[in-house]
Structures are given as structure tokens and as C-alpha cells.
C-alpha positions in Angstrom: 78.2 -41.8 15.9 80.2 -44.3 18.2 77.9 -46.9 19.5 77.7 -46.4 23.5 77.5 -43.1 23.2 74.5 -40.9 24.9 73.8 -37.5 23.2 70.9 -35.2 25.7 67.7 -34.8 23.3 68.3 -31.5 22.6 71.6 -32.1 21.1 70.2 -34.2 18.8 67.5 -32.1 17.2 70.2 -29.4 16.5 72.5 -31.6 15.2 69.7 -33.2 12.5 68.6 -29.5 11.5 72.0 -28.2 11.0 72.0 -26.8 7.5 68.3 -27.0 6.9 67.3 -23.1 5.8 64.1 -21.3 4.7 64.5 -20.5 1.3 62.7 -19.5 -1.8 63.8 -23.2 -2.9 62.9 -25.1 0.1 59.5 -23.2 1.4 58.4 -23.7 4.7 55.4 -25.3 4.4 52.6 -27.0 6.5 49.7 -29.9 6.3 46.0 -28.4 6.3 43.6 -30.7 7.4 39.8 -29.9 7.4 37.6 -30.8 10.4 34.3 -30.0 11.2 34.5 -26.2 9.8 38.1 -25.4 10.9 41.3 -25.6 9.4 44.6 -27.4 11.6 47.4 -26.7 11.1 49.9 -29.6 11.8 53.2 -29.2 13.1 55.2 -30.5 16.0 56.5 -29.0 19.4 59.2 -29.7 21.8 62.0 -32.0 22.4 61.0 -34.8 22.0 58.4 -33.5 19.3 54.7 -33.5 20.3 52.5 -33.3 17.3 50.0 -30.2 17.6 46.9 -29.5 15.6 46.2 -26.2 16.0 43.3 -23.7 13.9 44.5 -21.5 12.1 43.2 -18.0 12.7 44.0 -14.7 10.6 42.2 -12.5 13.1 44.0 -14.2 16.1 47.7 -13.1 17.1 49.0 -15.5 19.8 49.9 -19.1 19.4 48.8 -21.4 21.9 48.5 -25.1 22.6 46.5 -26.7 25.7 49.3 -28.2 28.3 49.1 -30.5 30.7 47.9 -30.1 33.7 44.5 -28.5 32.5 42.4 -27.4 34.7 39.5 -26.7 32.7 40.1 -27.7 28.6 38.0 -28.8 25.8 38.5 -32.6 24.9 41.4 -33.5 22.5 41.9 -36.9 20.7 45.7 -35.8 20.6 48.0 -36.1 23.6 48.0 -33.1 25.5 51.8 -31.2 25.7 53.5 -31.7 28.9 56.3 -28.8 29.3 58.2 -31.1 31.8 58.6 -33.5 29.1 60.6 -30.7 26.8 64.3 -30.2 27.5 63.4 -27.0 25.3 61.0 -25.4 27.2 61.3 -22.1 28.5 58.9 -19.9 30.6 58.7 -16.2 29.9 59.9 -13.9 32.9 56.9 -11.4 33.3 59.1 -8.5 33.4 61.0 -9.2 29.8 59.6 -7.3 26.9 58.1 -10.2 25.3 55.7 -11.1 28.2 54.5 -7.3 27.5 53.9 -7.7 23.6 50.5 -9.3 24.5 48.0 -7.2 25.5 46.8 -9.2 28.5 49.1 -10.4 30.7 49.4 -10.6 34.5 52.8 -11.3 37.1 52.8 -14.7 39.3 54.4 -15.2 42.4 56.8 -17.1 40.8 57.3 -14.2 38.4 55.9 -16.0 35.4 54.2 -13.9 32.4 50.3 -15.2 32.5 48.6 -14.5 29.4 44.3 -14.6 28.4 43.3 -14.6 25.5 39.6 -13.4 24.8 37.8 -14.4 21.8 33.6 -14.7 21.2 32.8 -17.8 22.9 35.2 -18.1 25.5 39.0 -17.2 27.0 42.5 -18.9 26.3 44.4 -18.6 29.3 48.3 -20.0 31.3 51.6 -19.1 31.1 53.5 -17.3 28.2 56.6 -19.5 27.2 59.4 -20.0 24.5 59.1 -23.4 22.7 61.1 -25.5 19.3 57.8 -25.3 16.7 58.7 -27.8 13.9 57.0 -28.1 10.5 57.7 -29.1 7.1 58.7 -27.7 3.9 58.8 -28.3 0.3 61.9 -30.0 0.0 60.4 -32.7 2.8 62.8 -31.3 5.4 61.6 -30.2 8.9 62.2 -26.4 9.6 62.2 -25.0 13.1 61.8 -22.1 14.9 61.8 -20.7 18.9 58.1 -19.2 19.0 56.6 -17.7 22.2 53.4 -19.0 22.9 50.2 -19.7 24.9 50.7 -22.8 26.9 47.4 -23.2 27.8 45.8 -24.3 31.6 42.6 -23.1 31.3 40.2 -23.0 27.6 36.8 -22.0 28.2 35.0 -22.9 25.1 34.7 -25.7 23.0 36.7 -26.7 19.7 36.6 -29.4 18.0 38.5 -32.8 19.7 40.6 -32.9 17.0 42.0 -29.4 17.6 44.7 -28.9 20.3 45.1 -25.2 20.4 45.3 -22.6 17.8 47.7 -21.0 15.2 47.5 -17.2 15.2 48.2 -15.2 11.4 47.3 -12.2 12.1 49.8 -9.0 12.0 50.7 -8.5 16.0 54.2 -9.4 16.8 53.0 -13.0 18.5 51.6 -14.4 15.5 53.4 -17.3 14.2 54.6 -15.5 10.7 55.8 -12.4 12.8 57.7 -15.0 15.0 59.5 -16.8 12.1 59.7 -13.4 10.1 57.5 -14.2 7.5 55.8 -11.4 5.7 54.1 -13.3 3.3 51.8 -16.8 3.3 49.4 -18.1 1.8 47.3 -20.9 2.3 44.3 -23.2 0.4 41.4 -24.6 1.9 39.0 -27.2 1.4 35.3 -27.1 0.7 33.3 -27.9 3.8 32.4 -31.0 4.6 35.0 -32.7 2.2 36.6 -34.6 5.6 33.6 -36.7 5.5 34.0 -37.9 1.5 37.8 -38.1 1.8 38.9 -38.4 5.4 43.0 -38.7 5.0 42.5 -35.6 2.6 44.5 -32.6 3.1 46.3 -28.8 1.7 49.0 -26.8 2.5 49.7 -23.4 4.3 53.4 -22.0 3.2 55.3 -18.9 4.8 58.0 -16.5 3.5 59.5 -16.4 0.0 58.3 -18.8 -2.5 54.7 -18.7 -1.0 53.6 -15.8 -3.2 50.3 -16.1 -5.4 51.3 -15.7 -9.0 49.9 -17.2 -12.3 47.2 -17.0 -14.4 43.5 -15.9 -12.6 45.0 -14.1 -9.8 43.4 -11.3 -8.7 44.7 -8.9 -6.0 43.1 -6.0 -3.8 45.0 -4.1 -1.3 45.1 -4.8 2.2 44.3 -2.5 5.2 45.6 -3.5 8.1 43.3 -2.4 11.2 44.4 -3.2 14.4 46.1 -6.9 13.9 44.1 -7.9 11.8 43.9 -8.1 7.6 41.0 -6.1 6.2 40.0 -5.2 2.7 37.1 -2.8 0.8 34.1 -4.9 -0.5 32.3 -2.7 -3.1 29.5 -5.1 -3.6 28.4 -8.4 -4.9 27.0 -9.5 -8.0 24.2 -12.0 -8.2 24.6 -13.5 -11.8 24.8 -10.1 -13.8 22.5 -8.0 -11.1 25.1 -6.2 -9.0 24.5 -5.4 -5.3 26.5 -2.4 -4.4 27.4 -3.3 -0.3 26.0 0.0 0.6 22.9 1.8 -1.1 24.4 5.3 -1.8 27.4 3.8 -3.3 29.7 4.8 -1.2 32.0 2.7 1.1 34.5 2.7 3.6 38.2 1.8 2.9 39.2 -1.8 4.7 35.0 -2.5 5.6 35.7 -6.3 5.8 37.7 -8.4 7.8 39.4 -11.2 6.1 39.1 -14.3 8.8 40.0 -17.9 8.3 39.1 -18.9 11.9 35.6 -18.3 11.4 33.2 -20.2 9.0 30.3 -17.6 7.4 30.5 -14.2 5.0 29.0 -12.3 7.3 27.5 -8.6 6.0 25.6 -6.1 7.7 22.0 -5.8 7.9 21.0 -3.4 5.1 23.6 -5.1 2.2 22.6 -8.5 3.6 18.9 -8.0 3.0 19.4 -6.4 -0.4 21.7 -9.0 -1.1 19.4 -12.5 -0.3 16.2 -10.8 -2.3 18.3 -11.1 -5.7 19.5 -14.6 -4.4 15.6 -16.1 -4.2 15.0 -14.6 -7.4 17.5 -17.0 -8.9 16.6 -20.5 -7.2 13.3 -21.4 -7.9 12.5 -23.6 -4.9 11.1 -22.3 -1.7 13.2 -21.3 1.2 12.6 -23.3 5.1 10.0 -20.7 6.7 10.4 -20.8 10.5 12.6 -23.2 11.1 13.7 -22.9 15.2 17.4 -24.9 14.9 18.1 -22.7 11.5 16.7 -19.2 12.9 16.4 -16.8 10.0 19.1 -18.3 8.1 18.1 -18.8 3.7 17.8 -22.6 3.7 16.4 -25.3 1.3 15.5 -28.4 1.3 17.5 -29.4 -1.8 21.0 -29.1 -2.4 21.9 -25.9 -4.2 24.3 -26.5 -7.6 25.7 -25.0 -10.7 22.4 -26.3 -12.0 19.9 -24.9 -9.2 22.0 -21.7 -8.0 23.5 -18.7 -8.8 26.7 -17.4 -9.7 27.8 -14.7 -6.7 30.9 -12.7 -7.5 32.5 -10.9 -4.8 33.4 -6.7 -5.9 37.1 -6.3 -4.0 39.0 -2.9 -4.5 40.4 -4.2 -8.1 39.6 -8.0 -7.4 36.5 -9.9 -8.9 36.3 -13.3 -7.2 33.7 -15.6 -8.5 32.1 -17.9 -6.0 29.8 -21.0 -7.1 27.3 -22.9 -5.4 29.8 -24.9 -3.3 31.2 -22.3 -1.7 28.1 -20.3 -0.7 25.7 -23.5 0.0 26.4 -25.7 2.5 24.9 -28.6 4.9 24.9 -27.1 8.5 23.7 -29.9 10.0 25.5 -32.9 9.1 22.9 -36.2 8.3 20.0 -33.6 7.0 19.7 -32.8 3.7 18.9 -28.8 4.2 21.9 -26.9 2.2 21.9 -23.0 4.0 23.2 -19.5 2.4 26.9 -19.5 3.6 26.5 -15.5 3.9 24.6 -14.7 6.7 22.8 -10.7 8.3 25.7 -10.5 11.2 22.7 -8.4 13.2 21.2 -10.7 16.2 24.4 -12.9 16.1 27.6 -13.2 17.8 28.9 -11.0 15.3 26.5 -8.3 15.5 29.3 -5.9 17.0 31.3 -5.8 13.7 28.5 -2.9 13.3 29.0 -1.4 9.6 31.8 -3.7 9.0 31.5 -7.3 7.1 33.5 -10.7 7.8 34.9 -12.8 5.2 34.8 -16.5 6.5 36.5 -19.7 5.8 33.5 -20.8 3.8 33.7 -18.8 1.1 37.8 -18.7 0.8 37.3 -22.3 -0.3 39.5 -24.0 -3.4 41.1 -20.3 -3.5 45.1 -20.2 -2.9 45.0 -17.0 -1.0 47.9 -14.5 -0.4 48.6 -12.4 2.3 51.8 -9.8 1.7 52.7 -7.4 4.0 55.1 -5.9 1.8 53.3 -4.8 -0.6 49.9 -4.6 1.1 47.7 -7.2 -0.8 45.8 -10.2 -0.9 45.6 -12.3 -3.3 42.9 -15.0 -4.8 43.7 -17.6 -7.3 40.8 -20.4 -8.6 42.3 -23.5 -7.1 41.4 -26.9 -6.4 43.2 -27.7 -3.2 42.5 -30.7 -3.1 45.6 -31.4 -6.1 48.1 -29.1 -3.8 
């Protein structure tokens, strides 16, 4: 380029990524980085690029980010994304069809698609707008794509600060892999707690061909897809070699658990739970916390559950036996006490206590698996992994 010259912003993120294609030889891949029970995805936003850290949710299906001005958001160590600062930022007109593939949206007076988003704790709400998202890849080269997403005024519940919005997977067509055509990813995540070993430590989440979970140990079960969200049938649960079947008559339901990497506990109804935790005191020898009030009912001891001290649980998929240890179903709750809880909790008397006859299959438990979600064939996949070597 002739020196003097001025190119616009815009111009010159075009002109960089000319050439640079999504392929089964250069994957589009992303940075997973482990905080506090959550898993961000990092990627970038904007012209001029704003870094984003955003959660990565398989039950969720709208990306959004919290924008400045916010009115009322959670704290956030990372700057906040300014749309007037983006020569590639576009709001949505309320009365185009993409304002309308949200289920929840509302006009302006300046004609502007308003979006909320409803989750447990608390509502995402702002504007629905069209925005550059920018991650990585294998080959090292940054990959973009035009996504429509939440830019966020308003958050009324608390993440973590290091989070600065959230990265829907889910099936809906405002999910990120919907946006970017992606019928496939898979992602790897880290044991709980690992940050605090190993802070710079991180894994990967990939999208589209290439991203496949193939090799020796997988196992695959196939996927119901109910609503927008990824469900598949739990049969039961082996303690060691004494099998819990997840309902007493044997029977089950087709897609009775809901596969979710936004929240952190294996969460079972009441009846398999409680079947379920007697064969799991049988096998560790030490007494269980009675009465503890921060704890509630949760199975919790006072020593830290191992290989040596705890038992092997594997998980009874439709045609998928996936073997958890001691790591992934023990963990410390409250960080600087040494009291190491059940990581599958009775969803009854919780937050979760509407998922009824249904189970939840948290981020706890996916741990050092390299998991596979294909929506061409209707699987998911789970592959032993340490993900910390990805």
C-alpha cells in the first residue's frame, strides 16, 4: 500500500480476510477458557475488533454481548462493546424476518427489533443487531462471519466478571452454529476448578467439517431434538458393577435428558436420584455432612473423593456407555473449604425442579470428554479426552 494513503476500517478487515475459507483443512475453531464453573468462549466483534468472552450455552439460542450504555449489567473485567465505535454495526429493522425468528421481541419508536431473553435467574434484554464475529481456526487464521445478535442494555442476573455476554449452541436459527451454517461442533472442557492450578490454561470449541468426533473410545447415542434444544435417552447409571436403571419399571422415555453446557450439575429427578446416591454411600466409606445449612441436602464429605476413595459411575446412553471417575462427579463447591460434593444433584426443591420427569446433563460431568454434536446424522458423541493437551 502507498504510504499517505487512508483506507476506512472496514475496508481493511475485508481486504485481510480475502481468501481465508472454512474448510475441512482449516477448521474454525475457538479458545475455551474455564472460569468459576462456565465455559467462555473467546472471539472478537466489530470493526475495530472488541474481544468478547461469552458462555457457551447448548440450551441457549441467541447470541448476545452486554453494550454500552448499560443500564443495568453485571460487572465485567473486559471493556464493554460500544456499537458507535463499529463501522459494521447494523441494527435490525423490527419488521424484517430476522427480528421475528426470536421468540420475544417488541417494536421501538425508532422501529428497532427489541429482544428479552429469559433464562432461570434473570432476563437478557436491548436491541437485536447484525455484527462482524471473528474467531480463529486451525490454520491460525481469523474466520468471520455477519451474526445477529443480542446487544445487550439491560442483564438482570449475575455472571461471572470475566464473562461479557453469552454464546448460544442450541438448534434455533439464532444460535451461533445456525448463523455460520454449521451443523456440527464439538467442544472439550476442563475439570472444574482447574483455572485456579493453571490460570493461562485453556481448550477449544470447533464448528463445521473437520470438527467431527472420530477415533478410538468414541461412543455415540442419538440425539432428540426437543424444542431448540439437544436431548438424549439415559437408561440408567451404574455404580461400579450395580446398575441403576433411571426409572424403576424399566421403562423410559425417548430424549429424557437435556444435554446443557451452560449449566454446571447432572441433575435427575427425584425417584432415580434417590435410588441413585444409596448405591453411591455404599461405596465410600466415610460419612456424609448431615445438616449442613450453606450445602442443603446435597451428598458432601469432608475428604476429597478419588480413584482411591470413590466409585466408578458410568452413565447408560441409548448405545453409549460413558465412564465417569471421581473428578468429574466430586467437586469443591465452595472454593478455600475442603468439602468435595456429589456433582449429580435431586433437581426437586431447586431451580430446576420444573424439568419434572426429565434429567439435565451439566458441564460438570462433560469434563475431559471431546463431545460431538451432529445434526446431520442426529448424534452426540463422547470421546475420553484430556483437554487440557488440545
Amino acid at each position: 500500500m502507498a504510504s499517505g494513503v487512508k483506507f476506512h476500517p472496514c475496508f481493511l478487515l475485508s481486504y485481510y480476510l480475502i481468501g481465508v475459507l472454512a474448510t475441512a483443512y482449516n477448521v474454525p475453531q475457538a479458545q475455551l477458557i474455564p472460569y468459576f464453573g462456565q465455559h467462555l468462549m473467546k472471539a472478537s466483534i466489530g470493526t475495530p475488533p472488541v474481544d468478547i468472552y461469552g458462555m457457551i450455552d447448548t440450551a441457549s439460542n441467541i447470541v448476545w454481548a452486554q453494550c454500552v450504555p448499560c443500564d443495568v449489567c453485571f460487572n465485567q473485567i473486559h471493556p464493554g462493546f460500544d456499537p458507535k465505535k463499529s463501522c459494521t454495526y447494523s441494527e435490525i429493522s423490527c419488521h424484517s424476518e430476522k427480528c421475528h425468528e426470536w421468540y420475544d421481541v417488541h417494536c421501538s419508536p425508532q422501529n428497532s427489533c427489541n429482544y428479552v431473553s429469559g433464562y432461570i435467574s434473570g432476563l437478557s434484554n436491548g436491541v437485536l443487531a447484525k455484527e462482524k464475529f471473528t474467531i480463529s481456526s486451525t490454520s491460525g487464521q481469523a474466520v468471520s462471519y455477519d451474526i445477529a445478535f443480542g446487544c445487550a442494555h439491560n442483564v438482570t442476573f449475575s455472571h461471572s466478571n470475566h464473562t461479557t455476554g453469552l454464546i448460544a449452541l442450541g438448534v434455533g436459527p439464532l444460535s451461533f452454529p445456525s448463523q455460520i451454517g454449521s451443523k456440527r461442533f464439538s467442544y472439550c472442557l476442563l475439570p472444574y476448578a482447574i483455572e485456579y492450578t493453571y490460570p493461562d490454561i485453556t481448550s477449544k470449541i470447533s464448528f463445521g467439517n473437520g470438527s467431527e468426533v472420530v477415533g478410538d473410545g468414541v461412543v455415540s447415542t442419538p440425539m432428540f431434538v426437543a424444542g431448540e434444544t439437544y436431548n438424549v435417552t439415559l437408561e440408567g447409571i451404574s455404580v461400579g458393577d450395580t446398575y441403576v436403571p433411571f426409572n424403576s419399571s424399566g421403562k423410559v422415555s425417548k430424549g429424557n435428558i437435556l444435554i446443557d453446557s451452560g449449566s454446571t450439575l447432572f441433575a435427575l429427578p427425584p425417584d432415580f436420584y434417590n435410588r441413585l446416591e444409596v448405591e453411591v454411600k455404599k461405596r465410600i466409606s466415610i460419612e456424609p455432612m448431615k445438616n449442613d445449612t450453606l450445602l442443603g441436602n446435597r451428598l458432601c464429605y469432608r475428604t476429597e473423593i478419588t480413584n482411591d476413595n470413590g466409585p466408578i459411575l458410568t452413565v447408560h446412553f441409548e448405545g453409549a456407555d460413558v465412564e465417569l471417575k471421581p473428578i468429574q462427579t466430586f467437586n469443591q463447591p465452595v472454593r478455600g473449604y475442603d468439602i468435595y460434593c456429589f456433582a449429580i444433584i435431586n433437581h426437586a426443591k431447586t431451580e430446576l425442579a420444573d424439568l419434572g420427569d426429565q434429567g439435565l446433563y451439566g458441564n460438570y460431568v462433560q469434563a475431559n470428554f471431546l463431545i460431538g454434536f451432529d445434526l446431520e446424522t442426529r448424534m452426540v458423541s463422547f470421546k475420553p479426552t484430556d483437554c487440557t493437551k488440545l
